[in-house]
C-alpha positions as CSV (number, residue, x, y, z in Angstrom):
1,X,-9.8,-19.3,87.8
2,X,-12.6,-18.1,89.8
3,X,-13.0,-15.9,87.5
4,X,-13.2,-18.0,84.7
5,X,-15.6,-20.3,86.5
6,X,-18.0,-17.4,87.3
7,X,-18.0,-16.0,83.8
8,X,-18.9,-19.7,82.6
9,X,-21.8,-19.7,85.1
10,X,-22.8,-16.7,84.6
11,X,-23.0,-17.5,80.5
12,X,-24.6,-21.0,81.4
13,X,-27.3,-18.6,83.3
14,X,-27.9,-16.0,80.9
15,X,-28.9,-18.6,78.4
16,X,-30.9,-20.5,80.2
17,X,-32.8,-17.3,81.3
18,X,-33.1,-16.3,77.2
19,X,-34.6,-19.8,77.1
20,X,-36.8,-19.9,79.4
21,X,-38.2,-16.6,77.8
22,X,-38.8,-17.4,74.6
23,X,-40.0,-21.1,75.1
24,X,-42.9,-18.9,77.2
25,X,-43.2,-15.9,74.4
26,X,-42.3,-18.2,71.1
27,X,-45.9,-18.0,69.6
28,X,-45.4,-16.8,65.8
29,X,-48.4,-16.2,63.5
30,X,-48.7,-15.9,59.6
31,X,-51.8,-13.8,57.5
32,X,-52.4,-14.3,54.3
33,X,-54.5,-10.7,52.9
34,X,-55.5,-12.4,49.9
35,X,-57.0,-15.4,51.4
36,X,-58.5,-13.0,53.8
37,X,-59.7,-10.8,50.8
38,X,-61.2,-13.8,48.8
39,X,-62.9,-15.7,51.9
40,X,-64.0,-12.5,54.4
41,X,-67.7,-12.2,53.2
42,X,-67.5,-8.7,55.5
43,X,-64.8,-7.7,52.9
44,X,-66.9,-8.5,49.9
45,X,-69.6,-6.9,51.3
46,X,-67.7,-3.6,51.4
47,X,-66.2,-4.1,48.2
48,X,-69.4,-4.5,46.8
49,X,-71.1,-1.7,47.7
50,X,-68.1,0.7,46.6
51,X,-68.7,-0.7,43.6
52,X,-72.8,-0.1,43.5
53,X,-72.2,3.5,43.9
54,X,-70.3,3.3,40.7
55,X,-73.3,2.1,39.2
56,X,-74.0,5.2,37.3
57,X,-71.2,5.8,35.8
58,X,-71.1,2.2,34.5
59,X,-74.4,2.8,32.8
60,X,-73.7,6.2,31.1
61,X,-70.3,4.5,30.1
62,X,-73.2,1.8,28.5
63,X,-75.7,4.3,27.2
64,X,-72.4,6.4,25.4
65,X,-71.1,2.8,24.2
66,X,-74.0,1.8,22.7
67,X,-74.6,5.7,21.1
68,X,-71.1,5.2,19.4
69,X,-72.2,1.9,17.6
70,X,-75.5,3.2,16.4
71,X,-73.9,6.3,15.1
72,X,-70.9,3.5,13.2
73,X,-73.5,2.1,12.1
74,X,-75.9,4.8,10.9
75,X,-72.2,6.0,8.9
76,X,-71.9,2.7,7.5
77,X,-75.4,2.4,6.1
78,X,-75.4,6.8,4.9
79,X,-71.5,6.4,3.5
80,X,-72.8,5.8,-0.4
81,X,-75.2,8.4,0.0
82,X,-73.4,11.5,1.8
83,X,-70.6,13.1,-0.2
84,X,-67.0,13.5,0.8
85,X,-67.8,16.7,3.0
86,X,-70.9,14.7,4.8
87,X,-68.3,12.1,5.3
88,X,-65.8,13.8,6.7
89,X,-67.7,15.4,8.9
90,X,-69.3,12.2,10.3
91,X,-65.7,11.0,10.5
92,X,-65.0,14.0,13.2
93,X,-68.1,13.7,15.1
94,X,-67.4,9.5,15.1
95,X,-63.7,10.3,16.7
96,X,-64.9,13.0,19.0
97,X,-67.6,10.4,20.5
98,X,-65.3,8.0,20.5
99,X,-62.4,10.3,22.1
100,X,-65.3,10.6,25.0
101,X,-66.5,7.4,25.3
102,X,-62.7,6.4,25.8
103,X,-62.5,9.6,28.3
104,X,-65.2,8.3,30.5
105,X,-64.1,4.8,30.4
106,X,-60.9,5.4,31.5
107,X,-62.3,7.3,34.4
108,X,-64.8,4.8,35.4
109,X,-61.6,2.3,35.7
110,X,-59.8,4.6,37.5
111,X,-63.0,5.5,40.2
112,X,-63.1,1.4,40.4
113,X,-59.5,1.5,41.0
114,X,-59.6,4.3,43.6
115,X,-62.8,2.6,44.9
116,X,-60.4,-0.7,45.4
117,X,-57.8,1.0,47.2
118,X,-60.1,2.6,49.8
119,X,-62.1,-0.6,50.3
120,X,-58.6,-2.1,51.1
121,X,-57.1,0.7,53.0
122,X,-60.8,1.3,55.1
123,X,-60.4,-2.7,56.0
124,X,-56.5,-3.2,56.7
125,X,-57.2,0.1,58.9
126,X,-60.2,-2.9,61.0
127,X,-57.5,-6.0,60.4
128,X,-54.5,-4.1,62.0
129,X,-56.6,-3.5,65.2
130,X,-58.3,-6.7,65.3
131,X,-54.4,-8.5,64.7
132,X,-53.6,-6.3,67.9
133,X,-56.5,-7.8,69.7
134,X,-55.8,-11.2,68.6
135,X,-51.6,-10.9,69.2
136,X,-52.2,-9.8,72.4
137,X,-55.5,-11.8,73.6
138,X,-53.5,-15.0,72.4
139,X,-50.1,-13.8,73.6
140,X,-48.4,-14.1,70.1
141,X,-44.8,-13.4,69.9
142,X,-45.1,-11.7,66.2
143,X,-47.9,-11.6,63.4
144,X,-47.0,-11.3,59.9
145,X,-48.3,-10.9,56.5
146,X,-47.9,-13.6,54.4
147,X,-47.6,-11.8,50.9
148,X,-44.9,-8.6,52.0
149,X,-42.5,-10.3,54.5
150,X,-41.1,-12.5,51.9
151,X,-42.6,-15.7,53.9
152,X,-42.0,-18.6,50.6
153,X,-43.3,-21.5,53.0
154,X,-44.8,-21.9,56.6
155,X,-46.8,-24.2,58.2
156,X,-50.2,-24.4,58.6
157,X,-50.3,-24.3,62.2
158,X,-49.0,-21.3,62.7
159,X,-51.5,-19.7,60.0
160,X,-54.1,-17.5,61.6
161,X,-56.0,-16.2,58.8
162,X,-59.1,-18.2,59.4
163,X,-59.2,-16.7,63.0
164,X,-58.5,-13.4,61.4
165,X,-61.5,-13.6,59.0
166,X,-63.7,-14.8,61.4
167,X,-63.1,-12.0,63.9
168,X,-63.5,-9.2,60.6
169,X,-66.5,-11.0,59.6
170,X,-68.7,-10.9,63.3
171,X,-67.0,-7.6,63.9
172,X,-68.9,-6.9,60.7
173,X,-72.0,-7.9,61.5
């Protein structure tokens, strides 16, 4: 019996103890990355200037783009006049610019894709540390990301993403 009665208090104590713990440490905070990516203006900033240095290539993929249609064009006008040979000929040198001009775009939307992807990793790299900061300046309990923890509803309260992108933003500054 004594036993019993001291396992029972002992039970009533550990659980009380767990309680008292987590009512302390029980602070919980959700971040939404594409709210973050679509309000930070120190995000878009970055984003945007990946994207100038691609400039470039955007306008040789414009100057090749608007060779191919004056050279369809200049076909289209000379096709009654040039004989089967001419034609074919201008045929080949029509698929072979085109061949390029669908070379070069496809790498200019794979550097914007690459360009993305560092832009991204360069300022979850900033958000992670700043999270840190903010988890342990606040005393939070657990961030997580909104979008890859399978989170379907939470409240608003517990949302930090405003704090988030105001911290990025004068850290960008």
């Amino acid at each position: 019996m004594k036993y019993f009665i001291g396992l029972v208090v002992g039970i009533i104590w550990l659980f009380s103890c767990q309680a008292g713990v987590m009512a302390a440490e029980d602070k919980i905070g959700i971040v939404d990355l594409q709210k973050f990516q679509q309000d930070s203006t120190g995000y878009k900033k970055l984003s945007e200037s990946y994207v100038k240095k691609l400039e470039p290539q955007k306008q040789e993929l414009e100057k090749k783009k608007s060779e191919l249609i004056e050279f369809e064009d200049g076909i289209k006008k000379q096709s009654m006049m040039l004989s089967l040979d001419a034609k074919e000929d201008k045929r080949k040198e029509y698929e072979k610019m085109a061949r390029r001009y669908k070379y070069l775009e496809n790498e200019y939307y794979q550097a914007i894709k690459e360009a993305e992807l560092e832009v991204k990793r360069s300022v979850l790299q900033d958000v992670a540390k700043l999270m840190d900061n903010i988890g342990k300046k606040d005393k939070y309990l657990l961030i997580l990301e909104k979008g890859s923890s399978g989170i379907l509803y939470n409240s608003d309260n517990i949302d930090i993403t405003d704090d988030v992108i105001k911290e990025y933003d004068r850290m960008k500054k």
